[in-house]
Structure formats: C-alpha cells, structure tokens
VEXBAVEX-608714 format. One record per residue (C-alpha): residue number from 0; x, y, z. Coordinates in steps of 0.2 Angstrom, whole numbers, padded with zeros to 4 digits. Layout:
REM VEXBAVEX-608714
<NUM,<X,Y,Z>>
...
REM end
This chain:
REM VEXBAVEX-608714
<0,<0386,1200,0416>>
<1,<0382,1215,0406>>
<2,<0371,1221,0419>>
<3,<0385,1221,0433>>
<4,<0394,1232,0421>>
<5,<0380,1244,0421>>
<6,<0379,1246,0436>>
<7,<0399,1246,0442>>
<8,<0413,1255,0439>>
<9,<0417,1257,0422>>
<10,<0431,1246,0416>>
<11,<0436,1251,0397>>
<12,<0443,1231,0397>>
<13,<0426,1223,0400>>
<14,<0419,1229,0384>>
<15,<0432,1222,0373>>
<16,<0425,1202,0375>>
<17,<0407,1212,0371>>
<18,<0415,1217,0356>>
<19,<0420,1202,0349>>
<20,<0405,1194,0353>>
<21,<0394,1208,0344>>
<22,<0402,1206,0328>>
<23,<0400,1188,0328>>
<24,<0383,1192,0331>>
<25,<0381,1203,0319>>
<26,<0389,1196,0305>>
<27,<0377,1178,0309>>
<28,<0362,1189,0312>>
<29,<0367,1198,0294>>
<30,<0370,1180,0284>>
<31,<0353,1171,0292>>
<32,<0343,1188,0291>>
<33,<0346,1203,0281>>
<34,<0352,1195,0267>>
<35,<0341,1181,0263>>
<36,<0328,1195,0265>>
<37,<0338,1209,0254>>
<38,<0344,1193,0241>>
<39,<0332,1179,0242>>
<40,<0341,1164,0237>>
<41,<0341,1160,0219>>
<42,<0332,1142,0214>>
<43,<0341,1132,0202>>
<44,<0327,1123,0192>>
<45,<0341,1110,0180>>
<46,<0347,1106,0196>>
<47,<0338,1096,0207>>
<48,<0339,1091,0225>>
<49,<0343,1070,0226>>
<50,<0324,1074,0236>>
<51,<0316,1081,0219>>
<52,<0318,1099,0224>>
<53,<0325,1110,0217>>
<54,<0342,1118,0224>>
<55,<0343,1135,0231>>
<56,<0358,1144,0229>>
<57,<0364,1156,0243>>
<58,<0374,1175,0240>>
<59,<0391,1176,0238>>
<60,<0389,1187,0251>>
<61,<0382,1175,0264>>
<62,<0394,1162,0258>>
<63,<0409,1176,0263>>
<64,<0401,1180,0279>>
<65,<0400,1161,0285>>
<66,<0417,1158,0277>>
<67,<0425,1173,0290>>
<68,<0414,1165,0306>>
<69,<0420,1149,0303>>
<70,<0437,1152,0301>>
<71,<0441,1166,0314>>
<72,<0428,1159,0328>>
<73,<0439,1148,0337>>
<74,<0453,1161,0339>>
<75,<0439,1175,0342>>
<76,<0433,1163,0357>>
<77,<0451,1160,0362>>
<78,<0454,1178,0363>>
<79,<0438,1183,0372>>
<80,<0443,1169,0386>>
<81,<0459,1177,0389>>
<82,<0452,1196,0389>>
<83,<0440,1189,0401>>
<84,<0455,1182,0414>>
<85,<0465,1199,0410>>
<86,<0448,1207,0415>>
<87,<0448,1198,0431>>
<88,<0466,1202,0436>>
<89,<0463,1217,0435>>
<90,<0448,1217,0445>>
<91,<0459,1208,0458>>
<92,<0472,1224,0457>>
<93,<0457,1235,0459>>
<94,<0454,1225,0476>>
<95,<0469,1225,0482>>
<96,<0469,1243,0481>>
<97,<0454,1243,0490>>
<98,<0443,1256,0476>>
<99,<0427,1257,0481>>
<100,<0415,1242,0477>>
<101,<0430,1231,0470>>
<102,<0428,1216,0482>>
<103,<0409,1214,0477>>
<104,<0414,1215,0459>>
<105,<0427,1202,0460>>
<106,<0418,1190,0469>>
<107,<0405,1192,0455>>
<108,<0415,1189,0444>>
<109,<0425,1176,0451>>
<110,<0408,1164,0451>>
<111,<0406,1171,0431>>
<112,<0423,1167,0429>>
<113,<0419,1150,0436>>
<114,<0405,1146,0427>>
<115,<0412,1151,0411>>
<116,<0427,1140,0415>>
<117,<0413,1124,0418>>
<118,<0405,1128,0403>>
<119,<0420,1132,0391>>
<120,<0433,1121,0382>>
<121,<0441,1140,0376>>
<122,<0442,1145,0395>>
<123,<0449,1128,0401>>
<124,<0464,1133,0387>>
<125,<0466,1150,0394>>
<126,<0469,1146,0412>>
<127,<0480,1131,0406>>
<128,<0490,1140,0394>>
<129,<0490,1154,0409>>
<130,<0495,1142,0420>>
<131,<0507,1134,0409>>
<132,<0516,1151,0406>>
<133,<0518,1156,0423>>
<134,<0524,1137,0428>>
<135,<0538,1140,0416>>
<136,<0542,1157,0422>>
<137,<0542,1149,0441>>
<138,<0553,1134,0435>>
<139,<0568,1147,0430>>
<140,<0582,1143,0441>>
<141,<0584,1162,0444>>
<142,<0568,1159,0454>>
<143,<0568,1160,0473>>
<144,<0560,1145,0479>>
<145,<0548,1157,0491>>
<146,<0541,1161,0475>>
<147,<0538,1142,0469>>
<148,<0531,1141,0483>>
<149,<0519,1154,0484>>
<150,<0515,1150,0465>>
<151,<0510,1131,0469>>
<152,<0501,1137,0485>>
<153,<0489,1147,0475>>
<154,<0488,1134,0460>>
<155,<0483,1119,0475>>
<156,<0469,1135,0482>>
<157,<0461,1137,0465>>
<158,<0461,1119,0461>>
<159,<0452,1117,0479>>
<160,<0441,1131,0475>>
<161,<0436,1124,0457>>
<162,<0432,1107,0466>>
<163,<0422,1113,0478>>
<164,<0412,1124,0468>>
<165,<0409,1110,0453>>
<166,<0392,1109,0448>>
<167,<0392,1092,0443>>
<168,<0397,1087,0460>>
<169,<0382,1092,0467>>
<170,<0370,1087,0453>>
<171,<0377,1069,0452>>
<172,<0386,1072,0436>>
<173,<0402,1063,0443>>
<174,<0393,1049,0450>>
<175,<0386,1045,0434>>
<176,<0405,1043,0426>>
<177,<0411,1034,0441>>
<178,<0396,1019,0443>>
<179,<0404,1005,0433>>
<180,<0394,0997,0417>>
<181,<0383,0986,0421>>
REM end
C-alpha cells in the first residue's frame, strides 16, 4: 500500500495508520535491538534457571517498552482499522467528485480494504461497530424508511461483495469446515 501512496494523490489521512504502525515498530525494534546491544542483559549467577543456567535479567527500560506495546496494541490496532475505513470514505468522496485518478485509487483500496478485513479480527470490529452505529442511527423513528432502505440495500451489496470475493471459497478453506467428521 505504501507504494500506491507514492505514487497517488497525497492524502494527509493515509499516513496516520503509518504512523501508528512506525511506533510500534520502533519501539519492538528499540526493546529486541538497541538496547540488548547498548545494555546487555545482566546475568544473575545466585540465581539459576530450573535448566542450570543461570538467569538473565533484562533493562528496565526494555521491560517499560514491552509493558507500553503490550498494553496499548489492541487499541493501537483498533484505531489503525478505523483510520483505514475513514481513509476509504474518503476516497469514495474523492470519487464521487470525480478528482482525477480517484476511481483507480479506490478500487485499490477497496481489494486492500478487503484483504485486510479477511486477515483481521481489529477490521472485522471496525466494520461492525461501523455498521452497528449507522443501524442504530437508521433505526431512529425520525428516519424516512427510503433511507432504511437504501442503508440495508447497500449492507446486502457489501455482504455479496465480501462473499464473492472470499479467499477461502476458492481455496477450499470452507469445504474443509463444512465435510462432517469422519
């Protein structure tokens, strides 16, 4: 993907799901890399590993850094997932306004949209907590029903396109949950 960006229209919002993902990195790449090689682990030799070796004991400083990833990476991943939806909204606004190069764009990122969606649970929770938001905003009883309509038209066309387009259909992934146990 960060090649399409190279090449397109620059979208300020496209580089904040690179930013999140960058500090993760960086921080990982810091408490496996730079600081095992700036702080090599001290060795405790009264203590001893149940294996007869003796225990290494990491930096406070890695221990911080893994305490941070581990405790803000879910909500990290959640936000990326609904950066990268807004991101794809407003590509779709971008189409519909017809700026040049858009419609490319957006079927681009509709298939990375997809894939992404295929390959992760913190996508999946985006769309349905998306989802779930607009079906209670439809569900308002100050809502025309046209607009009901329209809204479950276009939930029935994404579910079509989402089967259609399933991976595991066509590798047999599905087969293999449906055959019975023999």
């Amino acid at each position: 993907m960060a090649l399409v960006w190279l090449f397109s229209r620059q979208i300020p919002l496209a580089l904040l799901p690179f930013t999140v993902y960058s500090v993760f990195h960086v921080a990982t790449y810091t408490r496996t890399n730079l600081l095992p090689t700036l702080q090599p682990p001290q060795q405790s030799a009264t203590t001893a590993s149940p294996g007869g070796r003796p225990t290494t004991k990491g930096s406070p400083m890695a221990d911080t850094i893994g305490r941070f990833v581990k405790e803000y990476y879910d909500a990290s991943m959640t936000l990326v997932a609904s950066l990268e939806l807004a991101l794809w909204f407003r590509i779709l606004f971008s189409a519909i306004l017809f700026t040049k190069g858009s419609w490319i764009l957006l079927a681009i990122y509709t298939i990375f949209i997809r894939a992404r969606y295929s390959q992760s649970s913190f996508v999946q929770g985006a769309v349905g907590q998306f989802s779930g938001r607009v079906d209670a905003l439809v569900a308002n009883q100050s809502t025309p029903p046209a607009v009901r309509q329209v809204w479950e038209s276009v939930k029935g066309v994404s579910r079509k396109a989402a089967d259609q387009t399933d991976i595991n259909r066509f590798s047999g992934g599905r087969q293999a949950d449906m055959k019975k146990p023999q």
